[in-house]
C-alpha positions in Angstrom: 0.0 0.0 0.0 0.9 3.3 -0.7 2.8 5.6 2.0 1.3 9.2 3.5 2.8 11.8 1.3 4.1 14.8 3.5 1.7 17.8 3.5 2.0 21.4 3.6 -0.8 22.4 6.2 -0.9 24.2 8.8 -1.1 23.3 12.5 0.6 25.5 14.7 -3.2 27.2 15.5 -4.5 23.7 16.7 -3.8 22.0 20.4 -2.1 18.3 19.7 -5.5 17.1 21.1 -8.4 16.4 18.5 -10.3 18.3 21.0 -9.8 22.0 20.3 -12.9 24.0 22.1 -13.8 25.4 25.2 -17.0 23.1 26.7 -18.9 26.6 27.8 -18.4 28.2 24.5 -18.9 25.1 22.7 -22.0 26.0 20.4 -21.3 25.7 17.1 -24.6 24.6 15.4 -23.5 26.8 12.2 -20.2 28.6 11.3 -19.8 32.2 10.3 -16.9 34.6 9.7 -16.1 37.2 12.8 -13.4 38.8 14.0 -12.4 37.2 17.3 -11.1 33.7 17.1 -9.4 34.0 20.7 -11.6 32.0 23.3 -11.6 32.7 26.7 -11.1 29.3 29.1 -13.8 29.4 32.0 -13.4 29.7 35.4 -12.7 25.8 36.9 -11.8 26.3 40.4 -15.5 25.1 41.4 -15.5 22.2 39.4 -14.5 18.7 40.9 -15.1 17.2 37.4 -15.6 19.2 33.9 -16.4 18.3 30.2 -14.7 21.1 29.2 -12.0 21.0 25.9 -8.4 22.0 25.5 -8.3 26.0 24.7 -6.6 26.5 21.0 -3.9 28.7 21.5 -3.4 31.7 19.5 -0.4 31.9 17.1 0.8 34.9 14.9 0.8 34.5 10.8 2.8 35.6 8.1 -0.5 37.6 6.7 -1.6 38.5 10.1 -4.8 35.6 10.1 -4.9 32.3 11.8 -6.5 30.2 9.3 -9.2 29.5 12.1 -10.0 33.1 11.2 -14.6 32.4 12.1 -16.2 30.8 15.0 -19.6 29.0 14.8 -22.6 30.6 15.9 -25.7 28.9 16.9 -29.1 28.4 14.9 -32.6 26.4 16.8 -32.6 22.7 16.1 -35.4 23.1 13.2 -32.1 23.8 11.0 -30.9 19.8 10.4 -27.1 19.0 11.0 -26.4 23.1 11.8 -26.8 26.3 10.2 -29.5 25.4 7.9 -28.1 22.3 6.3 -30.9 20.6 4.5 -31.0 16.9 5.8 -34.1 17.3 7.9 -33.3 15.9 11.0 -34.9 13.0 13.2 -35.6 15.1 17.0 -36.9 13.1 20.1 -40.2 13.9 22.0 -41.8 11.9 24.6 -43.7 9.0 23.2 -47.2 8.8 24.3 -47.7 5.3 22.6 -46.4 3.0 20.4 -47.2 5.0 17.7 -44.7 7.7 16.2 -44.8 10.6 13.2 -42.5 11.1 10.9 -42.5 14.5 9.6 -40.5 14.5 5.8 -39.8 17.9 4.2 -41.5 17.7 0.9 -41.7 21.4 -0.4 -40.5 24.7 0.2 -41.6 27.8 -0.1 -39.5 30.7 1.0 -39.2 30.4 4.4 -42.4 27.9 5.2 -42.0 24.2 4.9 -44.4 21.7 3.2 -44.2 18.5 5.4 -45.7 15.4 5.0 -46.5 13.3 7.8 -46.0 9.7 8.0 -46.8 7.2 11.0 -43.5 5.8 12.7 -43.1 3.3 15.4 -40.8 3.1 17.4 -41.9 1.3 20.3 -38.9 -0.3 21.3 -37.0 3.2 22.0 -39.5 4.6 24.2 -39.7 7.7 21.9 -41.2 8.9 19.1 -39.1 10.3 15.9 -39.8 13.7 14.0 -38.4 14.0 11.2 -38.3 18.5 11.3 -37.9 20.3 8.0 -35.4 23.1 7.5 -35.8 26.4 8.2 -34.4 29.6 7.0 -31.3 31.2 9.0 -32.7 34.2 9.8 -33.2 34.6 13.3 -29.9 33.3 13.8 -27.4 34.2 17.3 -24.5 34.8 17.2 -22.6 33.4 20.4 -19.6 35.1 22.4 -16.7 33.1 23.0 -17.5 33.3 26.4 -21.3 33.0 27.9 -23.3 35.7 29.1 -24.4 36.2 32.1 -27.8 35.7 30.8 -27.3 32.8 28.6 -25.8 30.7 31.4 -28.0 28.2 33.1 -26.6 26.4 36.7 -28.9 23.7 38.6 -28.4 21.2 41.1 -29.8 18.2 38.6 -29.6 15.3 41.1 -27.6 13.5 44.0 -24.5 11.6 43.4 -26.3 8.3 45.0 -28.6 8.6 42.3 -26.0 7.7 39.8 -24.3 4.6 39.5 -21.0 3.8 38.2 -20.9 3.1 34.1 -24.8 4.1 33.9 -26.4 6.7 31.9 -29.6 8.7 33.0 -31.2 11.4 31.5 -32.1 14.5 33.7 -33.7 17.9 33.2 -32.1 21.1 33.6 -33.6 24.3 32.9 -36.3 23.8 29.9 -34.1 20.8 28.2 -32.5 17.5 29.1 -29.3 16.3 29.4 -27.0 13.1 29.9 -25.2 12.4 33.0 -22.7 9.9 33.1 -20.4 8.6 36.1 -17.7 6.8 35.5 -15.5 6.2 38.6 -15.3 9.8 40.5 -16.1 11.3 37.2 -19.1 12.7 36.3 -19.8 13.7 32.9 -22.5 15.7 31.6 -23.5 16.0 27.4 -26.5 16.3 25.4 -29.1 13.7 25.7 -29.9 13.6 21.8 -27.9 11.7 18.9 -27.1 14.7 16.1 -28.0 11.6 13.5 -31.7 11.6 13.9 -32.2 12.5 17.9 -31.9 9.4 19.0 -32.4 9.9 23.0 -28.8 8.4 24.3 -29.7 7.8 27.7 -32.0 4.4 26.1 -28.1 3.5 23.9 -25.1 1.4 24.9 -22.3 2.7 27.1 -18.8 1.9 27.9 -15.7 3.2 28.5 -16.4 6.7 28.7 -18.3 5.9 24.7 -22.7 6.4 24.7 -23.4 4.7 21.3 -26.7 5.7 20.1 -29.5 3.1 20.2 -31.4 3.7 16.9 -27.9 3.5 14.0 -24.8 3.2 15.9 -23.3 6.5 16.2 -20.9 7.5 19.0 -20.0 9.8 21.1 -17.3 10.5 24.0 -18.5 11.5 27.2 -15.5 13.9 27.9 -15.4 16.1 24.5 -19.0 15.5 23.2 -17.0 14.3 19.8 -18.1 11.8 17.3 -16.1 9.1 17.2 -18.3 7.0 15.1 -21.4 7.4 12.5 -24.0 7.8 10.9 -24.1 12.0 11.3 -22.1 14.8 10.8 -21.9 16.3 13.9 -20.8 16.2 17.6 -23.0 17.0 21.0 -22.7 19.7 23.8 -21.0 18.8 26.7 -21.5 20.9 30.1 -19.5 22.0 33.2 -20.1 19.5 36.3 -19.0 20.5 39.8 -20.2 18.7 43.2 -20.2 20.1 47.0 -22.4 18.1 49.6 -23.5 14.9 47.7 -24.8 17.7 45.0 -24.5 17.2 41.5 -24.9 21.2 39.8 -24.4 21.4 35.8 -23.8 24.5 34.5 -24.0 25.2 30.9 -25.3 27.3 28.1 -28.9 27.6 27.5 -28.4 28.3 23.7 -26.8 24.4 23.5 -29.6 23.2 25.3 -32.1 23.9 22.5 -29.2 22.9 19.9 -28.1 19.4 20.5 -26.1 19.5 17.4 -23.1 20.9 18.0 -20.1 21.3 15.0 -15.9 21.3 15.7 -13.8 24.2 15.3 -12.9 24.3 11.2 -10.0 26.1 9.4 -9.8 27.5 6.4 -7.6 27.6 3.3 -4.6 29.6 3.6 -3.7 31.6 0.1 -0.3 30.8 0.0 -0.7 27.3 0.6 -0.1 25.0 -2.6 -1.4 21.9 -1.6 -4.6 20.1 -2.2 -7.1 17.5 -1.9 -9.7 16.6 -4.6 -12.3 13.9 -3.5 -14.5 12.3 -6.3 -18.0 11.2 -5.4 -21.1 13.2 -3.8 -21.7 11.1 -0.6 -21.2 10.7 3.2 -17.6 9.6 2.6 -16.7 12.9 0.8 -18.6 15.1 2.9 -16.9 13.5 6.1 -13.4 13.4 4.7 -13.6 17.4 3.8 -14.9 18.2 7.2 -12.3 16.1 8.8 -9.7 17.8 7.3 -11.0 21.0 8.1 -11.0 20.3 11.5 -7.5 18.8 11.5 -6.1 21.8 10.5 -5.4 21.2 6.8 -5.2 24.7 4.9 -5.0 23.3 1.6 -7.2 23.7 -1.4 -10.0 20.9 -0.8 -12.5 19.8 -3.4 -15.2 17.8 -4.1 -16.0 16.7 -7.2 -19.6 14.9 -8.1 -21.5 14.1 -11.4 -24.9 14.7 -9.9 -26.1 18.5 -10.2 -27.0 18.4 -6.8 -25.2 19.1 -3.2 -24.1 16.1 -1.4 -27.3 14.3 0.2 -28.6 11.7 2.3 -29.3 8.7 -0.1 -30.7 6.3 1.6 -33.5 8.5 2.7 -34.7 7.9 -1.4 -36.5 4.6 -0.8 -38.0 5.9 2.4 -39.0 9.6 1.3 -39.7 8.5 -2.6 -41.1 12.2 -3.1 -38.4 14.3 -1.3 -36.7 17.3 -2.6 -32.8 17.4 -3.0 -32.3 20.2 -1.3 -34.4 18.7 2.0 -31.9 15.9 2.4 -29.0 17.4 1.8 -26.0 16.3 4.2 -24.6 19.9 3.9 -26.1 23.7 3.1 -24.0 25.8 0.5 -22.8 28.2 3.0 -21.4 25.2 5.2 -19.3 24.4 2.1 -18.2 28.5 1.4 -17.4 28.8 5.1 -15.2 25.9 5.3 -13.3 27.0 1.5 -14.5 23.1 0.5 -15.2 23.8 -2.8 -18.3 21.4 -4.6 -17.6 20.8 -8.2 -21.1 19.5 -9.3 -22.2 17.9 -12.9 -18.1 16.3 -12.6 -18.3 13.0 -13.7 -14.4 11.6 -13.2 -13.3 10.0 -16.6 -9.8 8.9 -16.2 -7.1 8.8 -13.4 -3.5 10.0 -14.2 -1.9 8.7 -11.0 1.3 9.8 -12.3 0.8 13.6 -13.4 -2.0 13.6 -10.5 -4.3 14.3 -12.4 -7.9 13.5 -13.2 -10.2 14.5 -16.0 -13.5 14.9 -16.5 -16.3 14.4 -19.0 -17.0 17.4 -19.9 -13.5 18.1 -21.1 -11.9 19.9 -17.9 -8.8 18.5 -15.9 -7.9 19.1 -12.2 -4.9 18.3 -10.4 -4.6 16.5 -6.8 -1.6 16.9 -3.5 -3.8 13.9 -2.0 -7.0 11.9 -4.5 -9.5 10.3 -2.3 -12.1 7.9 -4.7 -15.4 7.7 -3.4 -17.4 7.4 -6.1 -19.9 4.7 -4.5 -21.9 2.0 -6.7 -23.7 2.4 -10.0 -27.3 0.0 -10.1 -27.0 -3.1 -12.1 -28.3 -3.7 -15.2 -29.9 -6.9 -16.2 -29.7 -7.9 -20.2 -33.3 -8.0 -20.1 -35.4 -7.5 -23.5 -37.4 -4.4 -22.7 -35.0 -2.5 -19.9 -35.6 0.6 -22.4 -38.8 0.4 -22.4 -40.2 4.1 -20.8 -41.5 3.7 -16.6 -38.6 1.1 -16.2 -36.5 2.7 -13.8 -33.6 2.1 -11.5 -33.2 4.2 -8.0 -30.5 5.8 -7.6 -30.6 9.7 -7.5 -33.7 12.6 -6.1 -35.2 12.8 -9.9 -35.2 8.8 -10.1 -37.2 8.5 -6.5 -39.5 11.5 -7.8 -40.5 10.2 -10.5 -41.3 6.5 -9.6 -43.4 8.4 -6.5 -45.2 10.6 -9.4 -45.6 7.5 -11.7 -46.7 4.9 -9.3 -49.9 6.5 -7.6 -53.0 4.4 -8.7 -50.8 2.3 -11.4 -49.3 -1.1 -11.2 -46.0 -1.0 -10.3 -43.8 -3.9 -10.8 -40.5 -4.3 -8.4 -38.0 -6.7 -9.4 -35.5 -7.8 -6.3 -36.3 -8.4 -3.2 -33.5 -6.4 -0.9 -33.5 -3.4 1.0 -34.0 -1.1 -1.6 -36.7 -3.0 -3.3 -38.3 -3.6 -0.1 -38.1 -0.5 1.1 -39.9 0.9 -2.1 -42.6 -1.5 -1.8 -43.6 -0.1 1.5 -43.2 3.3 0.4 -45.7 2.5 -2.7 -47.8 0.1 -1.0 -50.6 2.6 0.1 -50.0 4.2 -3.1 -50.0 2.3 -6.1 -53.3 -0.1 -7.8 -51.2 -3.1 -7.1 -46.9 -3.6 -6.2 -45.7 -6.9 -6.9 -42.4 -8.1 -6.3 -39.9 -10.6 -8.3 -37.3 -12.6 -6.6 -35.4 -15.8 -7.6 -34.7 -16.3 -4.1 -37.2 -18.1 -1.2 -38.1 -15.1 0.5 -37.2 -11.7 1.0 -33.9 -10.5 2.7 -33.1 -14.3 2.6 -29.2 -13.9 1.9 -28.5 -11.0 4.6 -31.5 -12.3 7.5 -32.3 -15.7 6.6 -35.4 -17.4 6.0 -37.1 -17.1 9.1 -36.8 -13.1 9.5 -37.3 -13.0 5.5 -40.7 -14.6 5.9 -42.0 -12.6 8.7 -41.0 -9.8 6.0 -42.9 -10.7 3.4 -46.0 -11.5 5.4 -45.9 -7.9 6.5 -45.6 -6.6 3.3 -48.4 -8.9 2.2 -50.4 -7.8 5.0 -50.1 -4.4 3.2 -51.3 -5.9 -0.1 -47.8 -6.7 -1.8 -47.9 -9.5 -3.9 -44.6 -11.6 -4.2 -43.6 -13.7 -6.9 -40.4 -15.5 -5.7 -38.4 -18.2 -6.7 -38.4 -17.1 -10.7 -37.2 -14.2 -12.3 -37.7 -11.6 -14.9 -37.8 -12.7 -18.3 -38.8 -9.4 -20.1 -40.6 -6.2 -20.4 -43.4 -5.9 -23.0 -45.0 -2.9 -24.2 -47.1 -0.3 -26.1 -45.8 3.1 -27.8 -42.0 2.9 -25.9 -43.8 2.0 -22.3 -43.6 -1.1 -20.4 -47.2 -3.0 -19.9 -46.3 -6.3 -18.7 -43.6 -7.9 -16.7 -43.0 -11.2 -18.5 -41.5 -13.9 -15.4 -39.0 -16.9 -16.4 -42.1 -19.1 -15.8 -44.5 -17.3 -18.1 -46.7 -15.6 -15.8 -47.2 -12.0 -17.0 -48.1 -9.2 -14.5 -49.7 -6.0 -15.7 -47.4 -3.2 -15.0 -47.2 0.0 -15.8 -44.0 1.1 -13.7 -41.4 -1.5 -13.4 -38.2 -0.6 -10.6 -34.7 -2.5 -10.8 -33.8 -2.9 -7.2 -31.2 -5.8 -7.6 -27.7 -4.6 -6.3 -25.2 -2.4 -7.0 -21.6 -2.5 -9.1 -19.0 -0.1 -7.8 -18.1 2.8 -10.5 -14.9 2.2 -10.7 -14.7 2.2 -14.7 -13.1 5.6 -15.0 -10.1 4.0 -12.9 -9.0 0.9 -15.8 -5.7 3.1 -16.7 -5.4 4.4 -13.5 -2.5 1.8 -12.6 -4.2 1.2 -9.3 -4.6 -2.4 -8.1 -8.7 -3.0 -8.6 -10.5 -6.8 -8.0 -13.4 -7.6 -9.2 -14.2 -3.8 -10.1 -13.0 -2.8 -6.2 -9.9 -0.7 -4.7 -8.0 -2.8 -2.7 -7.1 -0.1 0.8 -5.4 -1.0 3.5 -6.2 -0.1 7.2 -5.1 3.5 6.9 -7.8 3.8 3.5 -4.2 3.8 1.2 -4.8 2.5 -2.0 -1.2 0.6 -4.1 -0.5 4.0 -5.1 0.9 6.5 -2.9 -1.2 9.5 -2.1 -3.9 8.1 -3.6 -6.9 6.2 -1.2 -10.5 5.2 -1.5 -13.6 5.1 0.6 -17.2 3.8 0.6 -18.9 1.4 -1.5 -16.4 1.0 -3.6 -13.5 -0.9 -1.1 -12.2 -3.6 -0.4 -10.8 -2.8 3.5 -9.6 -5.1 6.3 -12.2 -5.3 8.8 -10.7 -6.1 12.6 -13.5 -7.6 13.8 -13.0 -10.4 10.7 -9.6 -10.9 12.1 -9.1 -8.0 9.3 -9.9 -10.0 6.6 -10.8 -8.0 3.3 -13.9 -7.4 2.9 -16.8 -4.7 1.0 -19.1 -4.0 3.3 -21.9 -1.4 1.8 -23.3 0.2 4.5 -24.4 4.7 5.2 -22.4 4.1 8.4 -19.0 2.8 6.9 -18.8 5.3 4.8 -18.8 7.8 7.2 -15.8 5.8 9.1 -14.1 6.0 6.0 -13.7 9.3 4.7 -13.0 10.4 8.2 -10.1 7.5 7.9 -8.5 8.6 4.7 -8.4 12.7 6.0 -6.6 11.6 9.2 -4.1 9.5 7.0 -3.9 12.4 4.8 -2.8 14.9 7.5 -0.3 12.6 9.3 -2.8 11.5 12.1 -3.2 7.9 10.7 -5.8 5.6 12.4 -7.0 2.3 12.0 -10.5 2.0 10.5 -12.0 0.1 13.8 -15.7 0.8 13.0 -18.0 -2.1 13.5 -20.6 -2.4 10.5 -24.3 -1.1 11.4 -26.9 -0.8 9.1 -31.3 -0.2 9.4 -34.2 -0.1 7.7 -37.4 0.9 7.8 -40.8 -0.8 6.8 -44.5 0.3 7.3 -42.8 2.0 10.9 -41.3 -0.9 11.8 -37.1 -0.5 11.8 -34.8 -3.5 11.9 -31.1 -3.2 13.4 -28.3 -4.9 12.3 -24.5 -4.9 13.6 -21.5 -6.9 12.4 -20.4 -9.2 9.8 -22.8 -12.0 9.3 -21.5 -13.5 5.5 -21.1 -17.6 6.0 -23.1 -17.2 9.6 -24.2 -21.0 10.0 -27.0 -20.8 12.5 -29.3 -18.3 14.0 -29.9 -17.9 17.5 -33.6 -16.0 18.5 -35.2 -14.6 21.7 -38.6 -13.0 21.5 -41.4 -13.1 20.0 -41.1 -13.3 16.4 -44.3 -13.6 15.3 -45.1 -10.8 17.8 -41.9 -8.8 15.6 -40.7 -8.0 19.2 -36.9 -10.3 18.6 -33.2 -10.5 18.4 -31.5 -12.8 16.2 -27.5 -13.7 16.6 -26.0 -15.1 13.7 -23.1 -17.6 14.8 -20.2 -18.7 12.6 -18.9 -22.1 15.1 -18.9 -20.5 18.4 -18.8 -16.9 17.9 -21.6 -14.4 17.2 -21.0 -12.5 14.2 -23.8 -10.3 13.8 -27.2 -9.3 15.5 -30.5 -8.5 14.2 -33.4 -7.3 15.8 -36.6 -5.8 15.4 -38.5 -3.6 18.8 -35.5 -4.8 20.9 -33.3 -2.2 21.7 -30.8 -1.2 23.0 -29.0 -4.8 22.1 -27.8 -4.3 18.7 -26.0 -1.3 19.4 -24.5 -2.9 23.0 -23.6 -5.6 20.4 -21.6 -3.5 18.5 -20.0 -1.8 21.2 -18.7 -4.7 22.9 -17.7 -6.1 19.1 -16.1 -2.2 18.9 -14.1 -2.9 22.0 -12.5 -6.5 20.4 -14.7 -9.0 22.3 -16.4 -11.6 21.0 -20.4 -12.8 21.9 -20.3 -16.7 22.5 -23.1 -18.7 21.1 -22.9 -20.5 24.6 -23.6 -17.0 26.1 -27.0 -16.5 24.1 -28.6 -19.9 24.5 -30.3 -19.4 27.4 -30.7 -15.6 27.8 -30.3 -13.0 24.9 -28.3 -10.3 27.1 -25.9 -12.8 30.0 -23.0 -10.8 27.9 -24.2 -7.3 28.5 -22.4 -6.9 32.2 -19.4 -7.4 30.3 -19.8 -4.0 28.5 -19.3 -2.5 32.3 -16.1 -4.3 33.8 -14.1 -3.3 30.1 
């Protein structure tokens, strides 16, 4: 693999910690240029035990600006991810049964949002999910480096002998709710809410000074508030903690009280600086590796470069939100992007690789030059030689317009999905309530079979077909038929022929990786080969995503692809810390959901060649866990209204244990104390 190149950034401006804020003055739920970047420590000598962050230091420059030349400011948490970025964003309110509402931005005008509101359970987390459209940036406050007098908020929040050692509970103070955490004579205190979707953290997994949260797997520490893990772009509040008579007294701002997202100090590009990154692909791994450097004080040009005309967004929410706007689920705003100096080169589709002028050129004629290339170009749907596959209303999902107009073209037609996965799956559902009729093609046994087995794959498909979607399984497609350039008929291997006026490809993905054939890179089977540090076989070059091939430690790091939102993530933010000379071990455990009719299945680890599956529950009830075994070990865990155990399953995976099978015969959770004595 190839070796870290050296780099021309800048980090004289940044503490040697990864931590680089001051807890109090911590808010940074959007960034904006000022003039003061100096901030101001607080006052400790009350405090037995604080969350607060190393203080940057101040250094001089050449042109008289530290390239951390803004702070953030902060924005209400109806903006999604900070400072109006447009992935509407999943917020926690107390549940007052087991059903939930999903909220999904589906229109915009000026400053009021169109929602659309969809029923969500989510029984098993005790909460209920709302999904909150963007909102416009005015109204927008702009916080001192150091609190007010009148946005600070102090209150005794409980007794010490109401916490125990290694266990989280959520507490009010003032008008919001926050996490406290003791761990030995520490006590920490952080946001209560997961900056993915608002996930409440208190009902996650914890260990070692780590809350994962208990919905999709993201992490956070205890001390700094960090991520350390995904899905989600940003980081949590933390708050002072001081204790005098058995007391526990939190003091904070109020400001990040109402923001639970909270975003890490960022530099910018320095002028004379000649150095650059360019990263090719519009996902979570690009997004993540741009930030990352950002905040690890790279000051070289960094761009990313996509061939879809829109802003980086939140795929997977496509299948889910069939009718949603680009700009709702974007991962990013624009003025995220022009605050940071990460420039988005949309409508670049990467055509060739010149690994040894560094170059890389583009389909529409253009050619850009790299320091550092990072290849995240993700997976392109298959195509199946199918007579007919031209035919208009046969459609593959893969970008907004694609899940827009299947949603447009579906209502009160047949609609004809071939594959039963997660995408087609997921489609279905969305459809089901929509469409005349939605039947589904498979030449497996039932649906998820290869990933969940037989067992969860038929409970599946009898709650699909309790929702009027017909399955045709066990055959596949043999062509399309139709009238005046549109499909009418889904001809099957065995004949049958189902009416259909939409059809929908759902079956897999390749990587694009074509543009790369004269790169030089080592490629197998269409996949970059990376090592543990993201490197590809050429140095300076590396590759995230989809599109890898990566050792994975809990495999014993075995080489694997694993296609999952959440790796991606890991990643990107991977290959930036390589890039700047902070090179770490990917170590993220694989986590992946999805979401049917409001019922969400979890799933953690590496299941491929699993031979036997362990339950506990109530299937038929779809209240269960499922452990899928390989000999002895557990390998991965599914379950469906069970939480927190997936993600305490991946924690304990995250930390290098192993689940027995001899631990889960009995009981589904004997292993969980052994998430506390790490």
């Amino acid at each position: 693999m190839g070796k870290a190149q050296s780099r021309s950034y800048d980090l004289s401006s940044v503490n040697s910690s990864p931590q680089l804020t001051n807890t109090n003055s911590d808010v940074r739920e959007a960034v904006k240029p000022v003039d003061q970047p100096v901030v101001k420590p607080p006052d400790k000598s009350a405090v037995k035990q604080s969350n607060s962050c190393p203080v940057k230091p101040v250094s001089k420059y050449k042109d008289g600006k530290s390239p951390w030349d803004w702070a953030p400011t902060s924005l209400p948490d109806d903006t999604p991810n900070g400072n109006s970025q447009n992935t509407s964003p999943l917020v926690a309110v107390e549940e007052t049964n087991t059903l939930s509402t999903e909220v999904i931005l589906t229109e915009q005008h000026n400053s009021t949002s169109v929602v659309e509101v969809i029923s969500h359970s989510e029984a098993d987390s005790d909460v209920t999910e709302v999904e909150v459209s963007p909102s416009t940036i005015e109204g927008t406050v702009e916080l001192d480096n150091a609190m007010s007098d009148s946005d600070v908020i102090e209150a005794v929040v409980c007794e010490t002998g109401d916490l125990q050692d290694g266990v989280m509970k959520e507490v009010a103070l003032g008008d919001g709710k926050i996490l406290l955490v003791k761990e030995g004579d520490d006590i920490h205190a952080l946001g209560a809410q997961c900056t993915h979707y608002g996930a409440p953290l208190a009902k996650g997994a914890y260990c070692k000074g780590r809350v994962r949260c208990p919905w999709h797997g993201a992490c956070f520490n205890v001390r700094t508030g960090d991520i350390e893990d995904y899905p989600g772009l940003d980081s949590i509040h933390t708050f002072d903690v001081s204790v005098a008579e058995g007391k526990v007294k939190v003091k904070g701002s109020k400001a990040a009280l109402k923001t639970f997202r909270r975003q890490r100090n960022m530099c910018k590009a320095k002028e004379d600086s000649t150095d650059s990154v360019l990263i090719i692909g519009g996902g979570p791994a690009s997004v993540v590796c741009a930030q990352t450097l950002r905040q690890e004080g790279f000051t070289g040009q960094v761009s990313i470069a996509t061939k879809e005309e829109h802003l980086p967004y939140d795929r997977v929410k496509l299948s889910k939100a069939m009718d949603v706007k680009p700009a709702a689920i974007a991962l990013r705003d624009e003025d995220f992007y022009k605050n940071a100096d990460i420039n988005i080169l949309t409508q670049k589709e990467a055509e060739a690789v010149d690994t040894e002028k560094k170059s890389v050129q583009f389909k529409d004629g253009s050619t850009q030059t790299y320091g550092s290339l990072v290849l995240a170009t993700g997976g392109s749907p298959r195509v199946l030689p199918i007579p007919g596959i031209d035919l208009g209303n046969v459609r593959m999902l893969r970008t907004p317009a694609d899940a827009n107009f299947i949603a447009e073209n579906a209502v009160g037609k047949n609609v004809v999905i071939i594959g039963s996965s997660f995408i087609g799956m997921e489609v279905a559902a969305y459809l089901a309530d929509k469409a005349a009729s939605v039947s589904v093609v498979d030449i497996i046994k039932t649906p998820f079979q290869l990933v969940l087995g037989d067992k969860v794959g038929a409970l599946l498909k009898q709650m699909h077909e309790e929702h009027g979607v017909k399955f045709y399984l066990e055959r596949g497609i043999k062509e399309f038929s139709g009238e005046d350039g549109h499909v009418t008929e889904a001809v099957l291997s065995d004949d049958t022929r189902l009416p259909a006026d939409l059809c929908v490809l759902g079956v897999g993905v390749v990587p694009t990786t074509d543009f790369l054939k004269s790169s030089g890179l080592t490629m197998n089977r269409g996949f970059i080969p990376v090592n543990e540090y993201m490197e590809t076989s050429h140095p300076g070059v590396y590759a995230a995503g989809d599109i890898v091939e990566f050792p994975l430690f809990t495999e014993g790091n075995k080489s694997v692809n694993v296609q999952h939102w959440q790796m991606a993530h890991a990643h990107g933010r991977t290959a930036a810390l390589s890039i700047v000379g902070k090179k770490t071990e990917i170590s993220s455990v694989p986590y992946f959901w999805t979401v049917m009719y409001s019922k969400s299945v979890r799933y953690t680890g590496y299941g491929v060649g699993y031979d036997d599956i362990v339950f506990h529950g109530d299937v038929e009830a779809l209240k269960f866990v499922a452990f899928y075994t390989r000999d002895d070990d557990v390998v991965a865990v599914a379950s469906l209204n069970f939480d927190p155990l997936v993600s305490q399953a991946a924690e304990l995976m995250a930390k290098g244990q192993k689940i027995k099978k001899s631990e889960i015969q009995e009981k589904p959770d004997t292993w969980v104390d052994r998430l506390c004595k790490l």
